[in-house]
Structure formats: C-alpha cells, structure tokens
N, C-alpha and C positions, 0 to 999 in steps of 0.2 A: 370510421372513428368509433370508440366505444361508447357505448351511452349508457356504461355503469361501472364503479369500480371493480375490477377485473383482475383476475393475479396472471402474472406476464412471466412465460420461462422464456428462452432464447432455444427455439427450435435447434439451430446447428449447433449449438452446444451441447446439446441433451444426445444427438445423433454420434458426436465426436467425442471420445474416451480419449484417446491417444495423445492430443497433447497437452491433458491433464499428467497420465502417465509418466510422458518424457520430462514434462516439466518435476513431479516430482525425483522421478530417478536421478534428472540433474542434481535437484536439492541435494538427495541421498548422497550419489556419487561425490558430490564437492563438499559435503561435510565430512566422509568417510574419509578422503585422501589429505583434507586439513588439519583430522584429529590424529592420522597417522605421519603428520610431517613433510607433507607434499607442497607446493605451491605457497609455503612461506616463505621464501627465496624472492619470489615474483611481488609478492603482498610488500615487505619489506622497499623491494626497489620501487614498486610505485610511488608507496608513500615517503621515500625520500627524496625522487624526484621531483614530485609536485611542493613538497615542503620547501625545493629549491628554486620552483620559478609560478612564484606565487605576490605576485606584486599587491600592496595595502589597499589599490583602488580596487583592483578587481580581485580580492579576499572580499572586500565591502558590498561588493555586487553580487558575490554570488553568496554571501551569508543571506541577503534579501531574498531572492529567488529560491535558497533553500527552506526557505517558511514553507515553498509550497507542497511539502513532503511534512509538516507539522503537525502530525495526527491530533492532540489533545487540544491545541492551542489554535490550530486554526480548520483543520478539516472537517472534526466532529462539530464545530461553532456551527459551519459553515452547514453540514447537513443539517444540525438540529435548525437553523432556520429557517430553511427550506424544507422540512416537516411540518414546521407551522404553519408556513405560507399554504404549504398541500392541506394539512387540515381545516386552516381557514377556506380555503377554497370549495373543499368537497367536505369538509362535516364529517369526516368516517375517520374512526381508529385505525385502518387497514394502513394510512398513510406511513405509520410510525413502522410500519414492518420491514423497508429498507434500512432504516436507521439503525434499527435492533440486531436487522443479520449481520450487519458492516460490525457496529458494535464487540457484538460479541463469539463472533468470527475472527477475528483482531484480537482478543484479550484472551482468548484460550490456546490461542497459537503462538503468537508474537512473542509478546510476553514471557514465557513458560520456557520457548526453546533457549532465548537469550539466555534464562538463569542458569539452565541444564547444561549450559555450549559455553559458559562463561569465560568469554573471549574477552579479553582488552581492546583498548582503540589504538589507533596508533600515536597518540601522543600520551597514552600511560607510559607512568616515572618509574613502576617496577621492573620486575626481573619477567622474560619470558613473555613480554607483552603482545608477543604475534599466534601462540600456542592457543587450542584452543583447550577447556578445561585445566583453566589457571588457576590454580589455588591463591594467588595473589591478587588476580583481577576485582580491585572492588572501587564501589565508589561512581563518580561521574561519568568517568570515562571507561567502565567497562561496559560488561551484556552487550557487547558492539555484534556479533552476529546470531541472527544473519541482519542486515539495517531494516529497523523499523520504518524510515522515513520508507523506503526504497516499497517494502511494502505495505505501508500504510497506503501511500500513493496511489498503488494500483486501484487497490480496492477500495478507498472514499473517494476517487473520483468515479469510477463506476457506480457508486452510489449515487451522486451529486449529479450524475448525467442521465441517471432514473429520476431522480427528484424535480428534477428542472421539466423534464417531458411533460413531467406529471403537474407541475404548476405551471405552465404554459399551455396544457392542455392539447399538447399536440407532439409528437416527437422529435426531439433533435433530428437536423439530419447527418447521412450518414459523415459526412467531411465535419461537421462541427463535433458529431460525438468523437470521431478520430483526433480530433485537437484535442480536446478534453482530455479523452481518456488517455493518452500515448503520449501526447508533448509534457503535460508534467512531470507525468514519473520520472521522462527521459531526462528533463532538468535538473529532478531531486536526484537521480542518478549520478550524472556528470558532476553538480557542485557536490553532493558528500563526499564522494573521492576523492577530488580537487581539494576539498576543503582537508582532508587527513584527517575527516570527522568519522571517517570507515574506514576500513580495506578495501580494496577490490574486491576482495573474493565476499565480503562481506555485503558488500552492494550486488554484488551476481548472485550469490544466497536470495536477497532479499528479492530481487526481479522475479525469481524463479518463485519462490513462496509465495509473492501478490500473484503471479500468474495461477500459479493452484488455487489460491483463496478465491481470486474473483470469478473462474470458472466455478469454484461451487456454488456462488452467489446466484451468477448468470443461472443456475439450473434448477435453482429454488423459485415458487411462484410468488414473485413479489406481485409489484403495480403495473398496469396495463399504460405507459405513456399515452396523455389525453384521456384520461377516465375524468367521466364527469360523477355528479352526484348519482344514486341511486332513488333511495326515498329516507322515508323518519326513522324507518329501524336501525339504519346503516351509521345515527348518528354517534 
C-alpha cells in the first residue's frame, strides 16, 4: 500500500491505444452518417416505439434512476464531496486533481459538441427534429447529441471510483469498481432512451465519447488509491 500521496495512471491503459481509437472512429463514423442522413429512420422508430409502450409507473422509475447520469445536480455534488472527505483525510491539494480532470474534461467536450451538432430531442415540437445541424433546434429540448448523461456517466463515475479508494484508503476491488463504473452508465443508457429524453444514436454517441474521455482520464497521473498523508509540506 502507498505511504504517500502518489499520482496513479492505469498501466494497461497507457500500453492500449486501440480502443481509444476505435472508440473514437465510432464517434466519428456515427456522427458522419447522421449529419448525412443515415440511421434517422432507426432513431425515429425507436423513439416512437418506446413513446408507445411506456407505462406512468415505470416512466416514474426510471425518471429516478436516470438522476444517476445527472452530471451537475448530482454527480459533480457527489465528487466534490468526496474531495473533501479525501482532503480532510490526507491534508494535500493533490486530492482535488480528479475532480478538476473530470471537470473540465466534460466542459470542453460535452458541451461544445452539443452546440456545434445542434440536434433536437425527440420530443421537440419543431420541424426536422431528428437532423442534426437544425437551424430550428433551440431551447430545452435541444443540444440532445451526443447525450450528456450517457457521457457524463462514464467519466464521474470513474472519478467517484478514484475518490472512494482514495478515502477508504485502500482500493476498490475489482467486482465493486465494475459495478460502479459499468452498471450506471448502462442504466443512464437504457432509461434516456426509454425515456425519449435521447435517440438512440444519441446515447451510442454518448457511450462512445465517455469511453474516450475516461480513457484519457485513466492515463493522466491522478491519485494513488490508499495514499495516505505525506508530511507538512504536502498540506
């Protein structure tokens, strides 16, 4: 175990390029054949079949379960207080350095592409709502790809599965950090589309962009899970 705070990459990450790659190329490729008119046919019929076997109890359930893809409202709460919990524990600034990469790893991507890719949801009231680069898409229910929850998900839970090592002072193991990090996204997955609160292809956008984002994360030297204090300088 370490017996100081330590920056932590993910060896087989750093060794494995390729399915950073492919994941991107996916992004690429599925944005390419969207903006030319491809697999809105598909988009379209998912979201009207689920819009038709969507019963009010379980729309009610899986709006709940979709929090857990809520970037600003509950993911970043949820790190920032478990940054605290790590700086109370070890006294060192070092702590807040997952929270910063997730951060702003997320605001320079996310964000940015929605405006550029200005897609509507599927429950916008204008004209051409499944196209992407809508001149009409504005408002609530647009910027829908690629889904932010879908990738927000990936990568603050991978955060949130650093931060816990790190305030437990010992590592998840590997079955608990695969719940963590796989079984949410795959929820905020299922219920946005369910919900008609995305596309499909909108939520596969998004899988594919948290998988990019969080492998770049993985390859930055954050926290060493179970770093304890150093000494006075480190405070």
């Amino acid at each position: 175990m370490p017996t100081a705070i330590e920056p932590r990459t993910d060896q087989r990450v750093r060794r494995q390029w390729w399915p950073d790659a492919l994941a991107l190329a996916g992004f690429v490729a599925l944005t390419v054949a969207l903006a030319n008119g491809h697999l809105l046919a598909l988009d379209e019929a998912v979201a009207d079949w689920v819009d038709g076997h969507r019963p009010a109890p379980l729309y009610w359930t899986l709006r709940v379960f979709n929090y857990l893809g809520q970037g600003g409202q509950v993911l970043m709460p949820v790190a920032l207080l478990l940054t605290a919990l790590a700086w109370w524990r070890l006294r060192s600034w070092r702590v807040a350095v997952p929270f910063a990469a997730g951060f702003v790893i997320t605001y320079v991507t996310i964000g940015p592409l929605k405006i550029w890719l200005d897609r509507a949801a599927p429950h916008f009231a204008g004209p051409d709502r499944e196209i992407l680069f809508n001149p009409f898409a504005d408002g609530e229910k647009a910027m829908s790809y690629p889904s932010g929850h879908v990738a927000n998900a990936i990568v603050w839970y991978f955060v949130i599965a650093l931060l816990l090592g790190v305030v437990l002072r010992t590592p998840l193991s590997p079955r608990a950090t695969v719940l963590l990090r796989v079984v949410p996204p795959a929820i905020v997955f299922v219920t946005t589309t369910y919900l008609a609160f995305h596309w499909i292809t909108d939520s596969v956008a998004g899988l594919l962009l948290g998988l990019v984002l969080g492998r770049v994360l993985a390859r930055l030297p954050l926290l060493e899970p179970g770093s304890r204090p150093h000494h006075a300088l480190d405070l």
